[in-house]
SEMARTI-234499 format. One record per atom (N, C-alpha, C, CB): residue in one letter; z, x, y. Coordinates in steps of 0.2 Angstrom, whole numbers, plus 5000, padded with zeros to 4 digits. Atoms other than C-alpha are relative to their C-alpha. Glycine has a CB too. Layout:
BEGIN
AZXY
...
This chain:
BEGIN
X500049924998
X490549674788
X499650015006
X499650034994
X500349994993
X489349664802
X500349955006
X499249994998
X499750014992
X490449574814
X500750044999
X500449895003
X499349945000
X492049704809
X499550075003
X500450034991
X500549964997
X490349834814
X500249985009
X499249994997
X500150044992
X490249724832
X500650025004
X499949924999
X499150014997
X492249704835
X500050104999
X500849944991
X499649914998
X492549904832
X499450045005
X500050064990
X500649964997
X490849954841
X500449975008
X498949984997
X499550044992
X491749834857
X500750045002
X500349904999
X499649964998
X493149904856
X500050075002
X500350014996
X500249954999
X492650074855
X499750025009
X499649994995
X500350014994
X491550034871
X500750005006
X499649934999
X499750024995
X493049964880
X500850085002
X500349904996
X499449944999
X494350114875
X499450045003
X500450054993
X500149944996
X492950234881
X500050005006
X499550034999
X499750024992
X492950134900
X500650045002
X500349925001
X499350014999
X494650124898
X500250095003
X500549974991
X499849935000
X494750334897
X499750025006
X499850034993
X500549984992
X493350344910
X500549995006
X499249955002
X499650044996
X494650234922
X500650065000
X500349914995
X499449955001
X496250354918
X499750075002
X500349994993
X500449924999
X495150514919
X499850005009
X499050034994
X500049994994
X494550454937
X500649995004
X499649965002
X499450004998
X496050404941
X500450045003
X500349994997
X499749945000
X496850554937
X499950045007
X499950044994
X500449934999
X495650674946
X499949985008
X499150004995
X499850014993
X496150564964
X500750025003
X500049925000
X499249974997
X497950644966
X499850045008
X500550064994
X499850014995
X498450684984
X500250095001
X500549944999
X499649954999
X499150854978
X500550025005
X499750045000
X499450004998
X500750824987
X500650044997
X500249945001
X499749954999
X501950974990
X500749974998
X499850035007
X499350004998
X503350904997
X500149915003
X500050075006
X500150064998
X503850694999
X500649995002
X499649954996
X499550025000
X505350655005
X500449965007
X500350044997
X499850054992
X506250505016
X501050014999
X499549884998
X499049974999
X508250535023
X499949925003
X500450095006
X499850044997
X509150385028
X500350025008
X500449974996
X499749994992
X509550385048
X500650035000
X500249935004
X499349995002
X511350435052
X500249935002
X500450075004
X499650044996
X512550335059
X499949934998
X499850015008
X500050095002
X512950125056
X499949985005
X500749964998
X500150044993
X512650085074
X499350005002
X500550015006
X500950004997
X510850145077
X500150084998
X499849985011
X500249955004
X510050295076
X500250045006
X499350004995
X499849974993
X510950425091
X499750035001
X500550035002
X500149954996
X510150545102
X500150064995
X500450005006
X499949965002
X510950675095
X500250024993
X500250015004
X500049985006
X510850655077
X499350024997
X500249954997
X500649985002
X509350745070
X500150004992
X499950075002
X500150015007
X508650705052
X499650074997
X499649924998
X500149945001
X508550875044
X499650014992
X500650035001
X500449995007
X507250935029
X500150064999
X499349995000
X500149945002
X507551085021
X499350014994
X500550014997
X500549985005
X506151145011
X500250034994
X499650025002
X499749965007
X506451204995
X499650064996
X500149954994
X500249955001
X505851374991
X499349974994
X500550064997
X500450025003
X504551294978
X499349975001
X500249984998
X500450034995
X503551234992
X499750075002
X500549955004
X500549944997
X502151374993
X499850005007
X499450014996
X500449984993
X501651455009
X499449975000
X499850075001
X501050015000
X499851405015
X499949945006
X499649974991
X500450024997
X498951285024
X500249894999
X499350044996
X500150085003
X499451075025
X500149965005
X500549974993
X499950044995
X499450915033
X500649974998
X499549975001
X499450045001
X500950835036
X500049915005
X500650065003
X500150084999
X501350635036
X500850005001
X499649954995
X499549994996
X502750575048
X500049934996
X499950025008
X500050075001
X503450415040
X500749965002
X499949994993
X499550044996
X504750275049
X500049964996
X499849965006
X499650065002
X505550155040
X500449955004
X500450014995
X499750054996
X506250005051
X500249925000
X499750005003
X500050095002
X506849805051
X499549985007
X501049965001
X500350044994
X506249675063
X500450025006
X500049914998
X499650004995
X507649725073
X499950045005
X500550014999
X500249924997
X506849885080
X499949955008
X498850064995
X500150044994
X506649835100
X499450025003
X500450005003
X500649964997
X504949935103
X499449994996
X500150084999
X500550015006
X503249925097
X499750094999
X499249925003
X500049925003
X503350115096
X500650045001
X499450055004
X499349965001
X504450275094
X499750075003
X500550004991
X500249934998
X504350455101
X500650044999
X499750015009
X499649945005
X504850585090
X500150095004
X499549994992
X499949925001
X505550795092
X499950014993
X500850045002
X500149985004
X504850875079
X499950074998
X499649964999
X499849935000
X505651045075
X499550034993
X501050015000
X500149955010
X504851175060
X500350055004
X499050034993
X499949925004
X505651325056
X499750014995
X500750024998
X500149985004
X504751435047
X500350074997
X499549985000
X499449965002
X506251535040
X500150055005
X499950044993
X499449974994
X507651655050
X499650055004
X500750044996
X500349944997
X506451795056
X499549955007
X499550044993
X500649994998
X505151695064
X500349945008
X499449974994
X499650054996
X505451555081
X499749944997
X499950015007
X500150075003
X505451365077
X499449975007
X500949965000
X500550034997
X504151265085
X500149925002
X499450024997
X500150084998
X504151095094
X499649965001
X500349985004
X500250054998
X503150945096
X500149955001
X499750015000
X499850085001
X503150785100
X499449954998
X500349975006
X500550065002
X502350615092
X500249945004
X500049994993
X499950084998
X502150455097
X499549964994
X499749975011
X500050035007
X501950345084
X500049925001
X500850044996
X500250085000
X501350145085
X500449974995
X499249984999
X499750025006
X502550045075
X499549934997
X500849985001
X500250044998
X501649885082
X499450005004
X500449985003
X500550004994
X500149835089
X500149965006
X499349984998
X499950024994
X499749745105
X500149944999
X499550005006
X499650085001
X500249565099
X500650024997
X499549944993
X499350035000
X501749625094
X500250004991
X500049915003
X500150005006
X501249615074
X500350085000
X499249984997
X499749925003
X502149775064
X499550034996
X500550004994
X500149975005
X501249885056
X500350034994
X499850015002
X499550005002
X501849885039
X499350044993
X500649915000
X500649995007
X500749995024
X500549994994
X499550095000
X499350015005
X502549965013
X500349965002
X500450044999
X499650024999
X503449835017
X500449964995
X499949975004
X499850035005
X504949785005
X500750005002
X499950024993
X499350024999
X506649725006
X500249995007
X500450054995
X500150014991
X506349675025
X500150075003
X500849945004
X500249944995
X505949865031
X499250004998
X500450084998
X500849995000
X504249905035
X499950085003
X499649945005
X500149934999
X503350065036
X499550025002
X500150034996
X500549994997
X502350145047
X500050084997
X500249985009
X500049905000
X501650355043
X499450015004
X499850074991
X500549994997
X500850435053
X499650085000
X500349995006
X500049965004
X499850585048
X499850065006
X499449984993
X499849964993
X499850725062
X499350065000
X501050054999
X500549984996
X498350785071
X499850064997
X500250005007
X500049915001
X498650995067
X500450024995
X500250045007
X500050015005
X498551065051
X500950045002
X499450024994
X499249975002
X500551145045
X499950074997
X500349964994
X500449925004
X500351335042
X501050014998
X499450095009
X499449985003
X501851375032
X500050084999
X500149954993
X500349945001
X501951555032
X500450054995
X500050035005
X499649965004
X503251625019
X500249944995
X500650045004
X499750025004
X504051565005
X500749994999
X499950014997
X499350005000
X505751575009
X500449985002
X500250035001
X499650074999
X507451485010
X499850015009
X501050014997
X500149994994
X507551425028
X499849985005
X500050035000
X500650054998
X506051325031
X500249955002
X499549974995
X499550075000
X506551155038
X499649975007
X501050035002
X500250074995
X505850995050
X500649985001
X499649954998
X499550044998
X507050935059
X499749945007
X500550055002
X500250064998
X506750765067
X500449975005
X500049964996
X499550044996
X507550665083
X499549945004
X500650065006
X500450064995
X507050525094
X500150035007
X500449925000
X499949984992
X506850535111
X499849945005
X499450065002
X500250074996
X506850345116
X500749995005
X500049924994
X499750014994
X507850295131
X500749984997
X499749955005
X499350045003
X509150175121
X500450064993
X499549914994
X499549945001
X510550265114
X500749954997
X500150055009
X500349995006
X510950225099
X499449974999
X500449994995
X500650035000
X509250165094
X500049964995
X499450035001
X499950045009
X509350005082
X499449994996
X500349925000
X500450035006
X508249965067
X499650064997
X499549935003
X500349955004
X507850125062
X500450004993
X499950075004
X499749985005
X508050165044
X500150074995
X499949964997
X500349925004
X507250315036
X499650025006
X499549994990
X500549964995
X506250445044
X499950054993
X500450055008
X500249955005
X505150555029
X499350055003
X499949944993
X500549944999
X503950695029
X499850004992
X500450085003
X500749965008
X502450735015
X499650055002
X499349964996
X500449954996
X501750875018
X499350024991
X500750085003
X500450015003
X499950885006
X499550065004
X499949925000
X500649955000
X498351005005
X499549975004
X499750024993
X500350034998
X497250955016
X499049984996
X500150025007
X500950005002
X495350865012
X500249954994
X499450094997
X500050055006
X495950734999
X500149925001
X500650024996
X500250065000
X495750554993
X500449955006
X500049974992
X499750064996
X496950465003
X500650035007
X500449954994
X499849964994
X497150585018
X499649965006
X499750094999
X500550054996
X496650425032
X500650015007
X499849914996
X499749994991
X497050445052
X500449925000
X499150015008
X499650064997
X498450315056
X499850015007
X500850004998
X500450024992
X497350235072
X500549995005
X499549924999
């Protein structure tokens, strides 16, 4: 009787960790809005004048956020960076705004930077300087993305994604 006391008092012990573990856990989300990665266009490289377009989806409230710029690439890429157009609209009434990134895929040896790398693409985000003021909720919203590298089509790109998140949370970290 008094080692079934012991065994259910351990147990006990170990489910209440266990619940502490899962409750912290929980209580680290990101509160991400909006995540989504598009493949390139084109089979030959990625062209000039194809832009990878984001619509937002009306459920994506107005307000205040940071957004993360993310690359997906092979070994084949020929740069150890990329410089991006980075259009928003924020819906039909208002004017669209441009900037541009530059974005490290690679450091100075030449190594990738890879915080996901699977199935031979690697992935570089980059999380963008100045917060995202979204000002309406309506259809219309939209990032649109191009390159602006010399080479034309540009190879080894694969995806290009956008997250857009509330700022001040657990795993909101400056890509150096």
């Amino acid at each position: 009787m008094y080692r079934d006391k012991k065994w259910i008092k351990g147990r006990m012990g170990y489910a209440g960790f266990l619940s502490l573990v899962v409750c912290l856990l929980s209580a680290c989300h990101t509160n991400t809005q909006y995540h989504v990665y598009q493949s390139v266009p084109g089979g030959e490289g990625w062209q000039k004048t194809d832009s990878v377009v984001f619509e937002l989806p009306p459920e994506v409230p107005a307000g205040t956020y940071q957004m993360e710029v993310g690359i997906r690439h092979t070994g084949a890429y020929p740069y150890r960076d990329i410089w991006l157009s980075v259009t928003r609209v924020d819906g039909d009434s208002l004017p669209s705004h441009t900037d541009t990134l530059h974005i490290y895929l690679a450091d100075e040896k030449g190594q990738w930077h890879h915080e996901g790398a699977v199935g031979g693409l690697f992935q570089t985000t980059y999380i963008w300087d100045e917060p995202v003021v979204l000002t309406t909720d309506s259809l219309g919203r939209s990032f649109r993305i191009a390159h602006l590298m010399r080479k034309d089509p540009l190879p080894g790109i694969s995806d290009v994604g956008i997250r857009l998140f509330f700022p001040g949370r657990v795993d909101a970290e400056k890509h150096e």
